[in-house]
C-alpha positions as a Markdown table, in Angstrom:
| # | Residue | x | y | z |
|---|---|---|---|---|
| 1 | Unk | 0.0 | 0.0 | 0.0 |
| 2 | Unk | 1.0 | 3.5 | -1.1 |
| 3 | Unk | 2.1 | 6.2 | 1.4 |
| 4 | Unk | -1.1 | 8.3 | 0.1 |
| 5 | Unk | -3.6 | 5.5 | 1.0 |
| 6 | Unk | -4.2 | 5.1 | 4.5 |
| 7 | Unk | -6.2 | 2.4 | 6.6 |
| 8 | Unk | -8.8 | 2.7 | 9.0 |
| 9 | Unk | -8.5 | 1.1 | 12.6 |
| 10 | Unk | -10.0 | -2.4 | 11.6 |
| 11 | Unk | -13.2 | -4.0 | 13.4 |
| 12 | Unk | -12.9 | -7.3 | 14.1 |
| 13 | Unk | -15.2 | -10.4 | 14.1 |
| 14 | Unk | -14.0 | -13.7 | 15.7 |
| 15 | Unk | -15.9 | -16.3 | 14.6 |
| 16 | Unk | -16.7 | -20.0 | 15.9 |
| 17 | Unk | -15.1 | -21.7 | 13.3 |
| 18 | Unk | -11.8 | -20.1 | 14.5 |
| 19 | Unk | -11.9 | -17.2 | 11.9 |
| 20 | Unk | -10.7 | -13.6 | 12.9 |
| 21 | Unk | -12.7 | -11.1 | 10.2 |
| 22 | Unk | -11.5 | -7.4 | 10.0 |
| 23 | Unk | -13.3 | -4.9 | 8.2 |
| 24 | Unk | -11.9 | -1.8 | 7.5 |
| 25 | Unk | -11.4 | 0.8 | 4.7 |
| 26 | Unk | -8.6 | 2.7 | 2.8 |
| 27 | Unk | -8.9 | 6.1 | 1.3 |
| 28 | Unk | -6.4 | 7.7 | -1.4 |
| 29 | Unk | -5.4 | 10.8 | -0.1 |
| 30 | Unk | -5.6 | 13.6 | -2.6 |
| 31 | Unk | -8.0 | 11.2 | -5.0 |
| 32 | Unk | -11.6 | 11.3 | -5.3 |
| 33 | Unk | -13.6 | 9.9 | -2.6 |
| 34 | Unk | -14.9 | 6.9 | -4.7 |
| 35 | Unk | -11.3 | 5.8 | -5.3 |
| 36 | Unk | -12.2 | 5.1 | -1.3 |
| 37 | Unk | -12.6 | 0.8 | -1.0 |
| 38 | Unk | -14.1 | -0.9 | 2.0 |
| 39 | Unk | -11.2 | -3.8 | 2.8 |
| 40 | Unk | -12.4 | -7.5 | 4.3 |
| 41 | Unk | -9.5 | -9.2 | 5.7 |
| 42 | Unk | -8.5 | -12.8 | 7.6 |
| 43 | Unk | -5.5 | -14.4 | 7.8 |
| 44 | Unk | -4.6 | -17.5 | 6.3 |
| 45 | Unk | -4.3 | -20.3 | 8.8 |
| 46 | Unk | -2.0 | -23.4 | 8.3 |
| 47 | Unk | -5.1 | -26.0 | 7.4 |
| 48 | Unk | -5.9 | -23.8 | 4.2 |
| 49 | Unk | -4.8 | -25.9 | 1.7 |
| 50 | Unk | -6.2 | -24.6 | -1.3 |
| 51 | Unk | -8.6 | -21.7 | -0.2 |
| 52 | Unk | -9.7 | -19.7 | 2.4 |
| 53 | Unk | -12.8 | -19.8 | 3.8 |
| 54 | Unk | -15.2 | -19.0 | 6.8 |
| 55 | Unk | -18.4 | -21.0 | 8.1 |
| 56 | Unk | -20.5 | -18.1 | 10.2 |
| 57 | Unk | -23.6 | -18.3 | 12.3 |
| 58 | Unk | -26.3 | -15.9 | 11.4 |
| 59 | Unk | -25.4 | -13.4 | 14.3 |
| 60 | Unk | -21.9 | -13.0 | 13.0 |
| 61 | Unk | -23.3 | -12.8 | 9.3 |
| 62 | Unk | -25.3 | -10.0 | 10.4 |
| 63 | Unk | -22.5 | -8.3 | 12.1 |
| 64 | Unk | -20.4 | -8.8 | 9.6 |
| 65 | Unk | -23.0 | -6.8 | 7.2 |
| 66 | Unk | -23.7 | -4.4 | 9.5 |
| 67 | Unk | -19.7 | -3.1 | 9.3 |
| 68 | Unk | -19.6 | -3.6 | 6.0 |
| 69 | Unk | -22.3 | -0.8 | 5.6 |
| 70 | Unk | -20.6 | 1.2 | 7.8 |
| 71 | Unk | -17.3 | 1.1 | 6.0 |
| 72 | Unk | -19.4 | 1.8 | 3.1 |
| 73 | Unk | -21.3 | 4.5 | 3.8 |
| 74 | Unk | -18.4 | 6.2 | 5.3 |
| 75 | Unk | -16.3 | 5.6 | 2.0 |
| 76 | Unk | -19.3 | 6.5 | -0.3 |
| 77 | Unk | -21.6 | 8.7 | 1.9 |
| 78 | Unk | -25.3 | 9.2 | 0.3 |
| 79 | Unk | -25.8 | 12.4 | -1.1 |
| 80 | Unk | -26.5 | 14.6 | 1.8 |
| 81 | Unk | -30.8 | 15.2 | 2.6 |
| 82 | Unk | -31.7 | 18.4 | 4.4 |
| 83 | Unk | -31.5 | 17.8 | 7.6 |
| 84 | Unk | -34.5 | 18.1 | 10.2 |
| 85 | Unk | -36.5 | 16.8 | 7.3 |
| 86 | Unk | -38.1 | 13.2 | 6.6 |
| 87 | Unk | -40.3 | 11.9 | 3.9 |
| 88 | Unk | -41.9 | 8.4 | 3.6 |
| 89 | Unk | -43.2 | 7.0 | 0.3 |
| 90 | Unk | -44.7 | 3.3 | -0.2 |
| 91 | Unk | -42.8 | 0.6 | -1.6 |
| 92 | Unk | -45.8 | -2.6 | -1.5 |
| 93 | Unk | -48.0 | -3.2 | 0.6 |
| 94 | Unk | -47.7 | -1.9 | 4.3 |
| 95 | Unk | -43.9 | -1.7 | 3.5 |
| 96 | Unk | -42.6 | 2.4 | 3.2 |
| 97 | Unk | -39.2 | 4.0 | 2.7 |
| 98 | Unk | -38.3 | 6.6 | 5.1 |
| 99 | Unk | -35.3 | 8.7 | 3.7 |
| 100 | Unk | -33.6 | 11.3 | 6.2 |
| 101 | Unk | -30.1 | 13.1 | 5.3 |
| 102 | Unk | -29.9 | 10.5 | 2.2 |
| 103 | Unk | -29.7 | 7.6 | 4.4 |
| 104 | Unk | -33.1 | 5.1 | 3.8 |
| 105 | Unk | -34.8 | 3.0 | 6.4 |
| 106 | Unk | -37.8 | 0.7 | 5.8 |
| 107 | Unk | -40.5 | -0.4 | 8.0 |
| 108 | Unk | -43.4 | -2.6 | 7.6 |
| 109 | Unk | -46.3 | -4.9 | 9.7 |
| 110 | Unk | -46.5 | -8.6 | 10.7 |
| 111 | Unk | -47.8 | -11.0 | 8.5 |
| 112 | Unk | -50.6 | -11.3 | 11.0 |
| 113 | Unk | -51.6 | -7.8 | 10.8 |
| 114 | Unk | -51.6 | -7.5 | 7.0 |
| 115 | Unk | -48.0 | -6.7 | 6.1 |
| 116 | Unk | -45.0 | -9.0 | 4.9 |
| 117 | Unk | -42.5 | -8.5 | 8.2 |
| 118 | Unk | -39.2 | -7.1 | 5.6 |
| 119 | Unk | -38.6 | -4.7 | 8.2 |
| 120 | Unk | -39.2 | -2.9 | 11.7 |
| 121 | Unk | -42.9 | -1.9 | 12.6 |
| 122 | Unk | -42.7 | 2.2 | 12.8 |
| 123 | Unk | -43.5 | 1.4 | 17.0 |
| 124 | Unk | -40.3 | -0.5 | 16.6 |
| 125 | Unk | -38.4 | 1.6 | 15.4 |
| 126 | Unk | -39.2 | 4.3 | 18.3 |
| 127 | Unk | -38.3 | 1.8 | 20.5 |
| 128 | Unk | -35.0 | 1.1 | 18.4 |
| 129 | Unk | -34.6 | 4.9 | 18.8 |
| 130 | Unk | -35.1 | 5.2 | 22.3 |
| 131 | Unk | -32.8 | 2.2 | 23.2 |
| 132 | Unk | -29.9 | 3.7 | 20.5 |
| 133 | Unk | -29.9 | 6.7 | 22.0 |
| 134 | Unk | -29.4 | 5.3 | 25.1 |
| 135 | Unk | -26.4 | 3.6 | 24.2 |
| 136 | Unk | -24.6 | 6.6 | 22.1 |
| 137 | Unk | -24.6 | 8.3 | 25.3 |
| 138 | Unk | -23.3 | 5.3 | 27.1 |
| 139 | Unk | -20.6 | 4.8 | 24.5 |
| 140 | Unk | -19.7 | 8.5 | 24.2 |
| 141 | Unk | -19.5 | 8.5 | 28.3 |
| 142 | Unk | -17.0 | 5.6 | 28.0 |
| 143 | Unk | -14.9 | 7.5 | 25.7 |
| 144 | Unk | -14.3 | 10.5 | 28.1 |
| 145 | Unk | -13.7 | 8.9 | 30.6 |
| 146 | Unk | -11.0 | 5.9 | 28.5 |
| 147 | Unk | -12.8 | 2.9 | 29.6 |
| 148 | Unk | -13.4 | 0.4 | 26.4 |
| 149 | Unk | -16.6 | -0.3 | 24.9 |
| 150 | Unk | -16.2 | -3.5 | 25.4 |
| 151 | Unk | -19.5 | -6.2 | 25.9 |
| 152 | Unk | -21.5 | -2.6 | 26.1 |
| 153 | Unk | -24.9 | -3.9 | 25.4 |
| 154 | Unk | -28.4 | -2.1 | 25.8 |
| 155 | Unk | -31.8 | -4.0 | 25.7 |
| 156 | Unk | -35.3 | -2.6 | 26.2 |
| 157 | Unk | -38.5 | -5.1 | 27.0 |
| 158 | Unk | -41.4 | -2.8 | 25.9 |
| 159 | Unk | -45.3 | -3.4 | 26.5 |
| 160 | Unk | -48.1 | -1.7 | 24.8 |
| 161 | Unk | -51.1 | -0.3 | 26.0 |
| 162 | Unk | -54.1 | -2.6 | 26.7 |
| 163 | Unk | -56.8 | 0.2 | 26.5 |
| 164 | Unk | -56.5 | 2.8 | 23.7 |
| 165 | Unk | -55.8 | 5.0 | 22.0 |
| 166 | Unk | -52.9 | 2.8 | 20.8 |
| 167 | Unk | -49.4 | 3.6 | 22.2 |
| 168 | Unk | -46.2 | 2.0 | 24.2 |
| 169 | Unk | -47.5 | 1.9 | 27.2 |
| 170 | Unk | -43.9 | 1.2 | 29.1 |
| 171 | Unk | -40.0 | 0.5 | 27.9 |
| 172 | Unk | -37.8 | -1.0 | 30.7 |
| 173 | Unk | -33.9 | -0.3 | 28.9 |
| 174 | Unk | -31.1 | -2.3 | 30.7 |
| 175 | Unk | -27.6 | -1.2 | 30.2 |
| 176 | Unk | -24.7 | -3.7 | 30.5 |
| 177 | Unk | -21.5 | -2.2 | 30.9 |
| 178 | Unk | -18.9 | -5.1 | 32.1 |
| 179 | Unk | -15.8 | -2.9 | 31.9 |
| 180 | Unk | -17.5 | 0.4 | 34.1 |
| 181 | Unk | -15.5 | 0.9 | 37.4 |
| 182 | Unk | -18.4 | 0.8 | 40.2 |
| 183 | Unk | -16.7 | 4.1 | 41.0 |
| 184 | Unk | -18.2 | 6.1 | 37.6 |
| 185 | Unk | -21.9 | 4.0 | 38.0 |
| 186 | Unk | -23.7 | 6.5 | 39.5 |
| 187 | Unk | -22.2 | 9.0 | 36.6 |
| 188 | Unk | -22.8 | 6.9 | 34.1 |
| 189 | Unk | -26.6 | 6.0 | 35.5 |
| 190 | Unk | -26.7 | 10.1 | 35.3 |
| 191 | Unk | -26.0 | 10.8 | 32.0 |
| 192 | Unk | -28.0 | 7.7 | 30.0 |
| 193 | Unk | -31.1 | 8.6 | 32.0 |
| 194 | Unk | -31.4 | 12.0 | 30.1 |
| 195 | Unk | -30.7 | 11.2 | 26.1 |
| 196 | Unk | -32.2 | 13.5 | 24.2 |
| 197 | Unk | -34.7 | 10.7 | 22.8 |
| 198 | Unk | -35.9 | 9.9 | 26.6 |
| 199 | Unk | -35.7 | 13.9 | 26.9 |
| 200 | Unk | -38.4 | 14.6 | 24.1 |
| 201 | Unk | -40.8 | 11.8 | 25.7 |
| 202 | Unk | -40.6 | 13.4 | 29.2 |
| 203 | Unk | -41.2 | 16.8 | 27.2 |
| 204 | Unk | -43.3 | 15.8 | 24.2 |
| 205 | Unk | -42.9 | 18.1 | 21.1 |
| 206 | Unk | -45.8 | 20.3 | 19.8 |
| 207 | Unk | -47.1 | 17.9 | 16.4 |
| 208 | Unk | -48.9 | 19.0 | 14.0 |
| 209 | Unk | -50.4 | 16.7 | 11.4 |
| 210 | Unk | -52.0 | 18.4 | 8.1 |
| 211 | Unk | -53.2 | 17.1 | 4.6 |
| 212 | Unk | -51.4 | 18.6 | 2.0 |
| 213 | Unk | -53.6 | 20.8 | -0.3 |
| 214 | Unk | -56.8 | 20.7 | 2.0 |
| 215 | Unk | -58.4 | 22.0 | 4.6 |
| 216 | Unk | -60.8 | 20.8 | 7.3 |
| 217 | Unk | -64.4 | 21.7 | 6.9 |
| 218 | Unk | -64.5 | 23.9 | 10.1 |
| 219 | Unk | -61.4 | 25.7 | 8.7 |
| 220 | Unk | -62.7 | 26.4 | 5.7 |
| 221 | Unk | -66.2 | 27.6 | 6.8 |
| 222 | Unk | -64.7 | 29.6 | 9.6 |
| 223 | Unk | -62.7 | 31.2 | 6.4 |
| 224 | Unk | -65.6 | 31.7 | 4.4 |
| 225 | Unk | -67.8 | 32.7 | 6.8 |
| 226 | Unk | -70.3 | 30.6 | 6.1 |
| 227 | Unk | -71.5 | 28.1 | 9.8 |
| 228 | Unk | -71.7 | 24.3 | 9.7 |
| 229 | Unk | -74.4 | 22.0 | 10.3 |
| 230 | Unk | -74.0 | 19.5 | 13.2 |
C-alpha cells in the first residue's frame, strides 16, 4: 500500500469456526472519494490448503454486514438530505421507505396484521430509537472517561397499551457495561437517564399533522364565513 492511502483502525469479528474477520477501509489521499474501497481481511491459517474460507452463524453474518455498511457509507456517503426533514413514500403493501439526510430505512407490519414482516414496525423503530440513543450516550460517556466499549450492550422489553388510544405503554432499557469501574456507576446512570430521545418523551414536542392541499371543513367555513351543520 501506497504512502497516500491510509487504513482505517480495523473492526474485528471472531468467529466459531476459529476465523478472525477485520473490516476496515482505505482512502487515497488527494483522489476522489470513490477511489475510497471498504477492505475485508483474515489471515490464512495453516489447514488452508487450497482456499480460504469462513463458516458463520447468522449473528456473526449479520454483524459482519452491519460493518460492512458502515465502512461503506463512510467511503461512499449518500448524497446529503436536508436535515430536520423526513419523507416516507410506499414501496408494496404496508412496506414504506423513510429517507432522512440521504440515508433510507424501511418499516413494515406482521404478517398477522396484514403486512409481509421485511422490516421494523414504525413502533419498533421508536423503540429502536429510544434504546440507541441510550447507548450513544453510554458509548460517548465511556470515551471520556477511556474505559473500552467493550460487551456494552443495551436492551429494552417494551409493552403496549391494553386500552386505547394505541401507544407504548412502558419501555424497561437495561444497560450492561462489564468494563465500568463501580466508581463512575452512578455517573454513568446520570448521563443515559437524560438522552435527548428519553428527553423529548418526558417533554413531548408540539405535532402537528395536516393534509397537504386541504383543509378541514371547520377551517374552511370559519374562512368563508359561512357556519356548519351538526
Amino acid at each position: 500500500m501506497s504512502e497516500k492511502q491510509s487504513v482505517t483502525q480495523a473492526e474485528t469479528v471472531h468467529t466459531g469456526c476459529g476465523r478472525t474477520i477485520s473490516v476496515s477501509r482505505f482512502v487515497s489521499e488527494g483522489l476522489p472519494a470513490e477511489m475510497g474501497r471498504v477492505v475485508l481481511d483474515t489471515v490464512r491459517e495453516p489447514y488452508d490448503s487450497s482456499e480460504v474460507w469462513a463458516s458463520l452463524t447468522p449473528e456473526e453474518a449479520r454483524r459482519i454486514a452491519g460493518l460492512l455498511l458502515f465502512q461503506a457509507e463512510a467511503v461512499d456517503p449518500p448524497p446529503a438530505g436536508r436535515a430536520g426533514h423526513a419523507e416516507v413514500t410506499p414501496i408494496s403493501g404496508d412496506a414504506y421507505e423513510v429517507t432522512m439526510r440521504g440515508h433510507v430505512l424501511t418499516v413494515d407490519q406482521p404478517v398477522p396484521d396484514g403486512g409481509h414482516d421485511t422490516a421494523p414496525t414504525p413502533v419498533e423503530l421508536f423503540v429502536a430509537a429510544v434504546t440507541s440513543c441510550v447507548a450513544h450516550y453510554a458509548g460517548r460517556f465511556l470515551d471520556r472517561h477511556g474505559i473500552a466499549r467493550k460487551g456494552l450492550r443495551v436492551a429494552c422489553d417494551y409493552t403496549m397499551a391494553s386500552e386505547p388510544p394505541p401507544r407504548v405503554a412502558s419501555l424497561n432499557i437495561c444497560v450492561d457495561v462489564p468494563e465500568l469501574p463501580p466508581s463512575r456507576a452512578a455517573a454513568m446512570q446520570a448521563v443515559i437517564s437524560h438522552c435527548t430521545v428519553k428527553n423529548t418523551l418526558e417533554a413531548p414536542p408540539e405535532i402537528t399533522i395536516t393534509l397537504s392541499g386541504h383543509r378541514d371543513p371547520e377551517s374552511a367555513a370559519r374562512e368563508s364565513g359561512v357556519g356548519l351543520t351538526r
